[in-house]
N, C-alpha and C positions, 0 to 999 in steps of 0.2 A: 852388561853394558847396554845402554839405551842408545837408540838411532833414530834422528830424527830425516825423514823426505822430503826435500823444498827443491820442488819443478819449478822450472822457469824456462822461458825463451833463450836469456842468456846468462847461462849460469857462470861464466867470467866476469860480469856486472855485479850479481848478488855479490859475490865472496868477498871483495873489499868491505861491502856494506855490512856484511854479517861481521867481519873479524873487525872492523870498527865500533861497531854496535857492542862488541864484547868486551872488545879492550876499554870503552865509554867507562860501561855496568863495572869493569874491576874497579877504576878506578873509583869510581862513587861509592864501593863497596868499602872501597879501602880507607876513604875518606871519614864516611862514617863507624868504620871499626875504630879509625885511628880518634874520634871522636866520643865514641862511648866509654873509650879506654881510660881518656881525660878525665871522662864524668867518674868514670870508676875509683880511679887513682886517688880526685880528690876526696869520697869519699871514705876510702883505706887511709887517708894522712889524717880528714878529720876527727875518725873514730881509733885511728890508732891500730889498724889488724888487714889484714887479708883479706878479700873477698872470700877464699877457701873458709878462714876462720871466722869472718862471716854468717855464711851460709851453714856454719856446722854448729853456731850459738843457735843459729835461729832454728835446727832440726832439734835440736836437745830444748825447745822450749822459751827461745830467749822472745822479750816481750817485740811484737813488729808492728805495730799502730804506729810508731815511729814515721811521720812521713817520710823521712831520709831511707828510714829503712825500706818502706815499698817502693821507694825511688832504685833505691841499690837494687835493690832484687830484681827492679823491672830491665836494668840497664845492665845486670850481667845475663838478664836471659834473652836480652835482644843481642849484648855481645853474641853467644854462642849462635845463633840463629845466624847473623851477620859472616863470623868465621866460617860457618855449614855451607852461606850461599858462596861466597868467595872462591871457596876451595873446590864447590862443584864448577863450578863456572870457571876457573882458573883450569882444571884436565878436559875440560871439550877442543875436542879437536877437528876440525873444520878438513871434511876431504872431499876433492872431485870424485 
């Protein structure tokens, strides 16, 4: 586990500011997960399949010049990136 040191005059002041600051960051995090998910979704209805299935046409060779298609792949690999930050930033735990 990682720890970070933030000195200050008065570390009573900071800690609202920090646990603000953090609960902000989920929120925007959450918003654009819940954002990409959209993007996502519509393109599983439009093409009919999964992102899983997806992603498993396109390892076995399926053709991806598709713009749609670099579009999906770029918006489920920001999903994951988004859920990565989310989740780290969601177990920080702020101690005197």
């Amino acid at each position: 586990m990682a720890e970070i040191l933030i000195k200050g005059n008065k570390t009573e002041s900071i800690m609202p500011i920090l646990d603000s600051a953090i609960r902000n960051q989920l929120k925007l995090l959450k918003t654009s997960i819940n954002r990409t998910q959209i993007r996502i979704s519509s393109f599983e209805q439009k093409y009919n399949m999964s992102s899983e299935q997806f992603v498993q046409k396109i390892r076995e060779g399926m053709d991806n010049d598709n713009l749609d298609f670099v579009e999906w792949i770029g918006e489920t690999k920001i999903l994951k990136r988004l859920e990565e930050e989310h989740k780290e930033l969601e177990g920080l735990r702020i101690c005197l």
